[in-house]
PyMOL Python script that loads the backbone (N, CA, C, O; Angstrom):
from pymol import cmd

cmd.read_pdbstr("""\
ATOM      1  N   UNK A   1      17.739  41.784  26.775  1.00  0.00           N
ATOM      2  CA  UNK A   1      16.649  40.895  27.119  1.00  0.00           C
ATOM      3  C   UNK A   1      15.395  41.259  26.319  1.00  0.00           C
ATOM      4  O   UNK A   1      14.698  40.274  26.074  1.00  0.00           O
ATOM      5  N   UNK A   2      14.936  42.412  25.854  1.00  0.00           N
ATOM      6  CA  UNK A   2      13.766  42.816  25.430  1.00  0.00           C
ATOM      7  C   UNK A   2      13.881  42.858  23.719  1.00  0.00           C
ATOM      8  O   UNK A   2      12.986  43.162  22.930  1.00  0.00           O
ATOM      9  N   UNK A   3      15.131  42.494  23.454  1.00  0.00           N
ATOM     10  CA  UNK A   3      15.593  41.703  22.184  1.00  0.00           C
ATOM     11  C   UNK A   3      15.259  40.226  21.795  1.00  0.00           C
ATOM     12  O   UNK A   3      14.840  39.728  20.751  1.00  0.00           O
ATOM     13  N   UNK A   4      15.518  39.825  22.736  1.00  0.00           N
ATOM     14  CA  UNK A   4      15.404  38.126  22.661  1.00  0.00           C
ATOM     15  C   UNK A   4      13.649  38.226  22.765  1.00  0.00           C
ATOM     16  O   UNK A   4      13.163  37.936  21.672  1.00  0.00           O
ATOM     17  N   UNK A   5      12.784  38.503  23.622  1.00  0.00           N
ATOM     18  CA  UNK A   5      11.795  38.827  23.921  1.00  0.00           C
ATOM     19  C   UNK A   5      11.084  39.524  22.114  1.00  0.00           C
ATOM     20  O   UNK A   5      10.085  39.026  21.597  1.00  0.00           O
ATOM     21  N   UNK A   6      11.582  40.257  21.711  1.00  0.00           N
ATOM     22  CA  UNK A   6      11.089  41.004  20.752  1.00  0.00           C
ATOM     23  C   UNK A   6      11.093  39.733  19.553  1.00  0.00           C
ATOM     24  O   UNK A   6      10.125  39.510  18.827  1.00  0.00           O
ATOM     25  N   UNK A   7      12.275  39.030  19.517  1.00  0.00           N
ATOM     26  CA  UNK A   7      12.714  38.330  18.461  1.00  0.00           C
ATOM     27  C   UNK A   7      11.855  36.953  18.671  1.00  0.00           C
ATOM     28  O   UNK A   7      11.688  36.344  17.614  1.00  0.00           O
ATOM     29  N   UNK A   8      11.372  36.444  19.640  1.00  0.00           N
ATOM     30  CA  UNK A   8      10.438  35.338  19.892  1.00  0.00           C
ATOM     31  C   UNK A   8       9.673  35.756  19.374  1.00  0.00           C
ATOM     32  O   UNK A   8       9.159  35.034  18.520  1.00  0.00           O
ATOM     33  N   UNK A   9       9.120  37.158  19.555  1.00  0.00           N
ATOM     34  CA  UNK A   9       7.507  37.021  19.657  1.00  0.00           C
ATOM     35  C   UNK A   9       7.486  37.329  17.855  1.00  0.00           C
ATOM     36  O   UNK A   9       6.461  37.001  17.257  1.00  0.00           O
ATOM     37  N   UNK A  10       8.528  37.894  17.144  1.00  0.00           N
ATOM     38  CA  UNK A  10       8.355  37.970  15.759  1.00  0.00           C
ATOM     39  C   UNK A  10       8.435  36.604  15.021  1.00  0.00           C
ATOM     40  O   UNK A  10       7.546  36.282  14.233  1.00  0.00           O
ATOM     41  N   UNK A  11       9.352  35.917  15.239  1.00  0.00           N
ATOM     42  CA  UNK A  11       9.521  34.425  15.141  1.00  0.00           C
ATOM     43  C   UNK A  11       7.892  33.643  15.124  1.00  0.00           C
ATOM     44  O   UNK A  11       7.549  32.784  14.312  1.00  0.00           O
ATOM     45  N   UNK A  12       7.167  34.118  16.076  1.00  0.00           N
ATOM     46  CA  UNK A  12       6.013  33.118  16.677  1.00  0.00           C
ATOM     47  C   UNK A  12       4.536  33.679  15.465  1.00  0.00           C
ATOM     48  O   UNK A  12       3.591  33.084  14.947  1.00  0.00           O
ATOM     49  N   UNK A  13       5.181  35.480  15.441  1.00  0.00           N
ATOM     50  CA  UNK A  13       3.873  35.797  14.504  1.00  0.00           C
ATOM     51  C   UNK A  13       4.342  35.638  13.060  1.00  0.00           C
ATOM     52  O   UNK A  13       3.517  36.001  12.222  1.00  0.00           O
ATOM     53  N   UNK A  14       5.539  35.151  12.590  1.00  0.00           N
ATOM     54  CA  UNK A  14       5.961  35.103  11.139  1.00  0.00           C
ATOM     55  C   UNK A  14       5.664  33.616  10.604  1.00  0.00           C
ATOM     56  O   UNK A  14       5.521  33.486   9.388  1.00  0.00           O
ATOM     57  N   UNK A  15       5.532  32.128  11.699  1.00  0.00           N
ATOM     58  CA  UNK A  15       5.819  31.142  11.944  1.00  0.00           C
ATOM     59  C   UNK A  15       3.712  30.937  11.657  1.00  0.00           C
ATOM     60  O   UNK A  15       3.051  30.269  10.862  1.00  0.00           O
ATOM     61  N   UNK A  16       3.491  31.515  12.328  1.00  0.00           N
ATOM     62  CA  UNK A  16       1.705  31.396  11.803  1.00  0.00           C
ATOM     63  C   UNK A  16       1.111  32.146  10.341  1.00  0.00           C
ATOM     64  O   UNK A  16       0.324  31.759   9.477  1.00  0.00           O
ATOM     65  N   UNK A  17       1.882  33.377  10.527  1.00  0.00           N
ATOM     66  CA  UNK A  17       1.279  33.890   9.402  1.00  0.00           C
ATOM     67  C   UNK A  17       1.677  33.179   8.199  1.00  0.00           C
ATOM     68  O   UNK A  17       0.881  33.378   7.282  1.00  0.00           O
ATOM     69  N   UNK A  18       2.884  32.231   7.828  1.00  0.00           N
ATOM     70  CA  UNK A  18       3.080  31.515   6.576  1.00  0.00           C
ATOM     71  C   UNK A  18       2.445  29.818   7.287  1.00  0.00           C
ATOM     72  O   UNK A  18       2.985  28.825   6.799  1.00  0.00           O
ATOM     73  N   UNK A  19       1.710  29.658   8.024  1.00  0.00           N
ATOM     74  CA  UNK A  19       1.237  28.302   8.326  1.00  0.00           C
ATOM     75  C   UNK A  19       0.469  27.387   7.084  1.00  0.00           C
ATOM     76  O   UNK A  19       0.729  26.340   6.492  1.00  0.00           O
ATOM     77  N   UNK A  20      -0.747  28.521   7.043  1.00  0.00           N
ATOM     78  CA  UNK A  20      -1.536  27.732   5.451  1.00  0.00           C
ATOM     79  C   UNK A  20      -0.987  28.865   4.325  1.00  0.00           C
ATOM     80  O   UNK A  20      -0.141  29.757   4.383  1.00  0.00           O
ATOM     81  N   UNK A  21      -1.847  28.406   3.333  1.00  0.00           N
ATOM     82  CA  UNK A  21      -1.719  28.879   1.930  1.00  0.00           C
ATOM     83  C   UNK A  21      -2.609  29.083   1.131  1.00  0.00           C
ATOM     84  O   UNK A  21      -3.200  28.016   0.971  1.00  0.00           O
ATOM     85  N   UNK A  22      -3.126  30.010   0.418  1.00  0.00           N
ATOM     86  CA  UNK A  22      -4.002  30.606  -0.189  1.00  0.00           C
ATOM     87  C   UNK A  22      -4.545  29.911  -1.501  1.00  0.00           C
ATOM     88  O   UNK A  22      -5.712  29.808  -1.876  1.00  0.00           O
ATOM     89  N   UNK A  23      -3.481  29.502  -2.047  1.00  0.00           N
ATOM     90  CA  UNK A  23      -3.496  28.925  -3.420  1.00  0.00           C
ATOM     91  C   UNK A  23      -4.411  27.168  -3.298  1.00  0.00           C
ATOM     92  O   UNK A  23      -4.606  26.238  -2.515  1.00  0.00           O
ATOM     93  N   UNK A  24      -4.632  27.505  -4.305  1.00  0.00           N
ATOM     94  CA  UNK A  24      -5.810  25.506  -4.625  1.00  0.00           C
ATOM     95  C   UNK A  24      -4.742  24.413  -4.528  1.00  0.00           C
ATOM     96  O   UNK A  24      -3.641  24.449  -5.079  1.00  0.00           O
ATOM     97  N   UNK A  25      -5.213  23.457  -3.767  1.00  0.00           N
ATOM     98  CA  UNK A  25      -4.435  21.929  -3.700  1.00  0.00           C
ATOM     99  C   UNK A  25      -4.150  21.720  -5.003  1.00  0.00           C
ATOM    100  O   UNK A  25      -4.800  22.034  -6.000  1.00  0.00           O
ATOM    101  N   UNK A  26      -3.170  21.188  -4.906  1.00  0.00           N
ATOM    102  CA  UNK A  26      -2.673  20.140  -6.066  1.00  0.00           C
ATOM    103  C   UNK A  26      -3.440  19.288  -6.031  1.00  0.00           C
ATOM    104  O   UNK A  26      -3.435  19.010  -4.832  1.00  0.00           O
ATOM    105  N   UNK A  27      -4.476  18.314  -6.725  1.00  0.00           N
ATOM    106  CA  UNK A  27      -4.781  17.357  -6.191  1.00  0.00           C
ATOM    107  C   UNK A  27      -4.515  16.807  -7.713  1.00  0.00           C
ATOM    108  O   UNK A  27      -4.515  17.562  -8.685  1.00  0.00           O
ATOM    109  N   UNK A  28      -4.261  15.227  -7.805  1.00  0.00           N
ATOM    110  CA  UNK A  28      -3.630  14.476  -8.827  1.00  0.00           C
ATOM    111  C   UNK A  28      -4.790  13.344  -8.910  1.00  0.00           C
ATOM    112  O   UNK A  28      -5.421  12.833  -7.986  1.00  0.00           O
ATOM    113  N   UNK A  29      -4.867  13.131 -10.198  1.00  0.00           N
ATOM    114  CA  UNK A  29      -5.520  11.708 -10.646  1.00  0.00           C
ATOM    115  C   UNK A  29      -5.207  10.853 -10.157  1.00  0.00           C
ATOM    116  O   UNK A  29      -3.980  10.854 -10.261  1.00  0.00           O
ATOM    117  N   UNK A  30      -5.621   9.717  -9.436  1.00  0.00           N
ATOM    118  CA  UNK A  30      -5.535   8.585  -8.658  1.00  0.00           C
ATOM    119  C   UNK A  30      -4.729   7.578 -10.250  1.00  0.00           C
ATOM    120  O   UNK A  30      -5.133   7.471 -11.408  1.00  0.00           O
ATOM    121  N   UNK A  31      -3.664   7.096  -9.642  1.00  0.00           N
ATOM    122  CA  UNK A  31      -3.707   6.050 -11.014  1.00  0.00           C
ATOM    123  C   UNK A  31      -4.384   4.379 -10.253  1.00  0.00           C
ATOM    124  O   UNK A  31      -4.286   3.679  -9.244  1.00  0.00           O
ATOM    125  N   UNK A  32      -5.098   4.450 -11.626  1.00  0.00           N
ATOM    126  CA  UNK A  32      -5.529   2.726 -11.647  1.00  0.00           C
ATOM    127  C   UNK A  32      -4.643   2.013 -12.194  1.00  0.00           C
ATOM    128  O   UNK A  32      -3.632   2.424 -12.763  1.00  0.00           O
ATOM    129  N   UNK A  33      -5.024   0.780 -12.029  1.00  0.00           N
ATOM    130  CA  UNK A  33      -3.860  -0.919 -12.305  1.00  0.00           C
ATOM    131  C   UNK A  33      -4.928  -1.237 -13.173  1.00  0.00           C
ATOM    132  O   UNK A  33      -6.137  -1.071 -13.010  1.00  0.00           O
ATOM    133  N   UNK A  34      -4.139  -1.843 -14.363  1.00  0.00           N
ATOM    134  CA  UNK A  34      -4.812  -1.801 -15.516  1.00  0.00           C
ATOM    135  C   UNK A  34      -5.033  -3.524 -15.462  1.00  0.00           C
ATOM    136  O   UNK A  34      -4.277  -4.464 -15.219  1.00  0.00           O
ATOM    137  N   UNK A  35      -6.539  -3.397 -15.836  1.00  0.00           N
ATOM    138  CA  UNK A  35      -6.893  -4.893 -15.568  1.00  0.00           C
ATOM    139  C   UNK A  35      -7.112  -5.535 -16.633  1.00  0.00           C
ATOM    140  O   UNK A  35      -7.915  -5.184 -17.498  1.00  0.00           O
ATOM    141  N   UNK A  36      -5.796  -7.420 -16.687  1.00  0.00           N
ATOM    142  CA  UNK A  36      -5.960  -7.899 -17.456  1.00  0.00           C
ATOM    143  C   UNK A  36      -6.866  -9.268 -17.531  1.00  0.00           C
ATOM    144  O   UNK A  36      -6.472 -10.139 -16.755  1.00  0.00           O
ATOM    145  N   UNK A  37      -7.461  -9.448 -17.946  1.00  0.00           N
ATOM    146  CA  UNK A  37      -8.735 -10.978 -17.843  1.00  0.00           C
ATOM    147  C   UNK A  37      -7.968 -11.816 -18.357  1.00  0.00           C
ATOM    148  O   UNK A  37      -8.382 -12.948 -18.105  1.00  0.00           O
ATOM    149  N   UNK A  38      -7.015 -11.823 -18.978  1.00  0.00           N
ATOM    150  CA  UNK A  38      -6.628 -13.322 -19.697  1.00  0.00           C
ATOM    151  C   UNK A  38      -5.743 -13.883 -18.142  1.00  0.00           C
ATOM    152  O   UNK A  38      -6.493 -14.719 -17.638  1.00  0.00           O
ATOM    153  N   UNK A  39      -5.141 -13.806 -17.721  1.00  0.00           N
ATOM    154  CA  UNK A  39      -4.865 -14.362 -16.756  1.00  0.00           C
ATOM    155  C   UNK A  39      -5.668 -14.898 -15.413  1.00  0.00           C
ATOM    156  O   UNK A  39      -5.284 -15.895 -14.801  1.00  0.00           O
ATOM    157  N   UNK A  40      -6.697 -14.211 -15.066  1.00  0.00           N
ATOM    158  CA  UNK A  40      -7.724 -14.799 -14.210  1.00  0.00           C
ATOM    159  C   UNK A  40      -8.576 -16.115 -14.987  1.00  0.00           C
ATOM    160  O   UNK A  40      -9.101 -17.049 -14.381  1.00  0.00           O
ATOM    161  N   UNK A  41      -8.565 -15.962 -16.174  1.00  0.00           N
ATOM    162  CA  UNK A  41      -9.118 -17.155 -16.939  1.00  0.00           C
ATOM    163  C   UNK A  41      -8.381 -18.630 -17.139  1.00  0.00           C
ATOM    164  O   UNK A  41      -8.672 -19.823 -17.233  1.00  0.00           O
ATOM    165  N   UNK A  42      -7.554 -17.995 -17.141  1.00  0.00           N
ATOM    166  CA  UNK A  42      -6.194 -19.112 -17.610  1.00  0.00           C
ATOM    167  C   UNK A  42      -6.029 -19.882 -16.588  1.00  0.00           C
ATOM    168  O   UNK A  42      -5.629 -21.035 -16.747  1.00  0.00           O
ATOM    169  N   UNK A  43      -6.232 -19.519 -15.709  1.00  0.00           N
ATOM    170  CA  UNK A  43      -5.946 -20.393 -14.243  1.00  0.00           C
ATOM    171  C   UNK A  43      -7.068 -21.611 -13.887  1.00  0.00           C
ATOM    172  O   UNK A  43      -6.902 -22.692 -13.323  1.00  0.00           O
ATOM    173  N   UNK A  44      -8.235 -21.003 -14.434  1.00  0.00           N
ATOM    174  CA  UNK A  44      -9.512 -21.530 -14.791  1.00  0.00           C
ATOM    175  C   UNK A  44     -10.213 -21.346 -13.205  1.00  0.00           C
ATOM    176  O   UNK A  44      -9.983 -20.461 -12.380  1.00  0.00           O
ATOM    177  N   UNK A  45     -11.113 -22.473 -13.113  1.00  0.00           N
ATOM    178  CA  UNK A  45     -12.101 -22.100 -11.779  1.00  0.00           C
ATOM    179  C   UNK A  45     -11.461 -22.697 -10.462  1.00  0.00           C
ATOM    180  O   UNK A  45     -12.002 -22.815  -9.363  1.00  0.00           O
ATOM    181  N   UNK A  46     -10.503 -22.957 -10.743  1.00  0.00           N
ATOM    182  CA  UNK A  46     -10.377 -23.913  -9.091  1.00  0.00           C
ATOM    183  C   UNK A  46      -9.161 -23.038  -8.933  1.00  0.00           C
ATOM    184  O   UNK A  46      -8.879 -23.066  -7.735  1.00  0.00           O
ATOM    185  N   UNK A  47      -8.300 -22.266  -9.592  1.00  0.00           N
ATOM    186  CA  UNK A  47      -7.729 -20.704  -9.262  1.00  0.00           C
ATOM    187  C   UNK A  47      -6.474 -21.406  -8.792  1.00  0.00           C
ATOM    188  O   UNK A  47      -5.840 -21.863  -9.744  1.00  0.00           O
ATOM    189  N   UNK A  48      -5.799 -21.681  -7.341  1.00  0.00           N
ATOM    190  CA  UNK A  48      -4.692 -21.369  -6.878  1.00  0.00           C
ATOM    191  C   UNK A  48      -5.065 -22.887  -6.023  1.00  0.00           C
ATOM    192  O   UNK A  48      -4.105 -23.162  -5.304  1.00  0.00           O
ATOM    193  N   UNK A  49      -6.075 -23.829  -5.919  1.00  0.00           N
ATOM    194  CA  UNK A  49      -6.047 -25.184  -5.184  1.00  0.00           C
ATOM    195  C   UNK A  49      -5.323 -26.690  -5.802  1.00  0.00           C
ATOM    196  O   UNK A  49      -4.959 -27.742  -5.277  1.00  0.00           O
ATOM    197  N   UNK A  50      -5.343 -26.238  -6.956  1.00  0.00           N
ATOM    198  CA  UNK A  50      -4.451 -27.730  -7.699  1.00  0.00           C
ATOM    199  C   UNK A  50      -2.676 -27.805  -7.095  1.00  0.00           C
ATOM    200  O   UNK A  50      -2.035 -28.856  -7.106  1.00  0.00           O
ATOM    201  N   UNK A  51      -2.322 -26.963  -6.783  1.00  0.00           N
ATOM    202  CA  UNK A  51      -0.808 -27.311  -6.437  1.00  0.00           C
ATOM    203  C   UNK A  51      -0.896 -27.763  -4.427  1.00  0.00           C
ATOM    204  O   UNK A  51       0.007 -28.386  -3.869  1.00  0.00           O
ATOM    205  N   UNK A  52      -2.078 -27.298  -3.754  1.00  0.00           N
ATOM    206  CA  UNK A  52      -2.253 -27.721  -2.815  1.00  0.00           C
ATOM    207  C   UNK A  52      -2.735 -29.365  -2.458  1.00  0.00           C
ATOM    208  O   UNK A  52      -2.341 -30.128  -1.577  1.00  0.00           O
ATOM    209  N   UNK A  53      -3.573 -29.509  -3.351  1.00  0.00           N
ATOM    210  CA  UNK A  53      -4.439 -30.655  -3.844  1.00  0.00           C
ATOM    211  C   UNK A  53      -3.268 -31.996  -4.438  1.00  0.00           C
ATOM    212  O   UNK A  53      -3.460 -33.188  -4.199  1.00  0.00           O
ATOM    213  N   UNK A  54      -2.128 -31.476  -5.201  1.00  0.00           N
ATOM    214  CA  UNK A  54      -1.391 -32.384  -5.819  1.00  0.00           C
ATOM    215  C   UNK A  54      -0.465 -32.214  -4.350  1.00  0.00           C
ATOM    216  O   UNK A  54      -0.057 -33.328  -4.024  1.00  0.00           O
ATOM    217  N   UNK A  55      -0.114 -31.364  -3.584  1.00  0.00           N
ATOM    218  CA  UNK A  55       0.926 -31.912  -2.487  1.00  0.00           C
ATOM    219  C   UNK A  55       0.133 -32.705  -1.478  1.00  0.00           C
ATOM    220  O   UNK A  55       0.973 -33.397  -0.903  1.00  0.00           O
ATOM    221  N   UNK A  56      -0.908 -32.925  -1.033  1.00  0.00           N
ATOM    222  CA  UNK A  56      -1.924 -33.318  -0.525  1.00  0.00           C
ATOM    223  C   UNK A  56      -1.961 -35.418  -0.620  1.00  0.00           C
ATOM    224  O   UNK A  56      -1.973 -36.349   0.185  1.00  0.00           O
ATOM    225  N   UNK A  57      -1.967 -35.236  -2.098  1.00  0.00           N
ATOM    226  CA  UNK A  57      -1.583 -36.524  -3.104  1.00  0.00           C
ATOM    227  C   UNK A  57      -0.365 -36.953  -2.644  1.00  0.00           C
ATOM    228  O   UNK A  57      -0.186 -37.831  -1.799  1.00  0.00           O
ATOM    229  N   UNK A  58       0.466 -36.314  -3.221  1.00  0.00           N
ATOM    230  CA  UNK A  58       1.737 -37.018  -2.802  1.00  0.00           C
ATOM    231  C   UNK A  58       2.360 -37.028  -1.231  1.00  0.00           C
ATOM    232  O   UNK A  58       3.084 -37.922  -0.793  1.00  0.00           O
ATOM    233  N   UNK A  59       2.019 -36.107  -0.652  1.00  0.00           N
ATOM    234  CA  UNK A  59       2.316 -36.565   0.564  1.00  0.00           C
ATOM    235  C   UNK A  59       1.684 -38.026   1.146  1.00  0.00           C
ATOM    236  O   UNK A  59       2.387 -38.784   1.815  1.00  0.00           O
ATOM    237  N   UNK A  60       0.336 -38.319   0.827  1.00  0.00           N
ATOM    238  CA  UNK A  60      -0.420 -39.021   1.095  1.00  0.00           C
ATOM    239  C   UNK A  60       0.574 -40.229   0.435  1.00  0.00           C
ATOM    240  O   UNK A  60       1.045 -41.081   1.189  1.00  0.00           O
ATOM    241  N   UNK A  61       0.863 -40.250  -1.017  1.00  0.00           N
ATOM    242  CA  UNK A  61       1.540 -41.428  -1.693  1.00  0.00           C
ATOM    243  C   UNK A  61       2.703 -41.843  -0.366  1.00  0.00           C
ATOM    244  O   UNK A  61       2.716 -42.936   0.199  1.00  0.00           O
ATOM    245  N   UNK A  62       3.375 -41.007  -0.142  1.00  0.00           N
ATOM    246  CA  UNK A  62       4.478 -41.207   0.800  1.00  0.00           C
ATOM    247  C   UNK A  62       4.429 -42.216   1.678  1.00  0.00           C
ATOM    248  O   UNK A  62       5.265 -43.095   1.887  1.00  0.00           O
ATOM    249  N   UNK A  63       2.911 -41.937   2.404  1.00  0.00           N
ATOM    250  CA  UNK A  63       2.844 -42.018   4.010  1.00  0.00           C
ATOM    251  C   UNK A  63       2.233 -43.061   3.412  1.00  0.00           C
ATOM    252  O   UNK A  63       2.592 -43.932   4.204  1.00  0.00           O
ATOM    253  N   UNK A  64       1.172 -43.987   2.113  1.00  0.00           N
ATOM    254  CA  UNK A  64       1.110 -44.696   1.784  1.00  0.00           C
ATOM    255  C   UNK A  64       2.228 -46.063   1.713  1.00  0.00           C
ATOM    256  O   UNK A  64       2.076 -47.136   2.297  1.00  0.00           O
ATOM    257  N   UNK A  65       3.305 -45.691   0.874  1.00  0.00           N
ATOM    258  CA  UNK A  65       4.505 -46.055   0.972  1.00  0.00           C
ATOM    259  C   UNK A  65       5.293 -46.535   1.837  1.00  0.00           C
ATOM    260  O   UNK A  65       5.858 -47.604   1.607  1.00  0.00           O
ATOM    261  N   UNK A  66       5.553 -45.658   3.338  1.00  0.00           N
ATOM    262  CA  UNK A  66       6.023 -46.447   4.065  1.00  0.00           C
ATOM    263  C   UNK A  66       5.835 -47.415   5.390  1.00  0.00           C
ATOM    264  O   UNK A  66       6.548 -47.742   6.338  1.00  0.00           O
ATOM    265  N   UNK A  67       4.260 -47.746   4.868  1.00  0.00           N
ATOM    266  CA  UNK A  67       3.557 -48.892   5.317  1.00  0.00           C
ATOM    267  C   UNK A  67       3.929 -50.247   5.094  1.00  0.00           C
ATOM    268  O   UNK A  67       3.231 -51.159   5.537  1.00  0.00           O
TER     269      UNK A  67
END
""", "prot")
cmd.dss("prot")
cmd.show_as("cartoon", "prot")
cmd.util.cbc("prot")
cmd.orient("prot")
């Protein structure tokens, strides 16, 4: 019994004493996303609303239609 007892309590002080570490963080360069402008241009100013705008249209043609 004063084995098991002995062997916890070494377990418990070996288990803290390697907890932290002495040595400097690794710390790593953040990577950035490399930014390209020709594509934000290309789309021009109204961006991502013309394919909403043209279903908008034609739905409308539709409901025109089956009047």
């Amino acid at each position: 019994m004063k084995s098991i007892a002995l062997a916890a309590a070494l377990t418990l002080a070996a288990t803290t004493a390697f907890a932290g570490n002495v040595s400097e963080p690794i710390v790593e360069a953040p990577i950035e996303a490399a930014v390209d402008g020709s594509s934000a241009s290309s789309t021009g100013s109204s961006g991502g609303a013309i394919l909403p705008i043209l279903l908008l249209v034609a739905v409308g043609a539709v409901i025109a239609a089956n009047d």
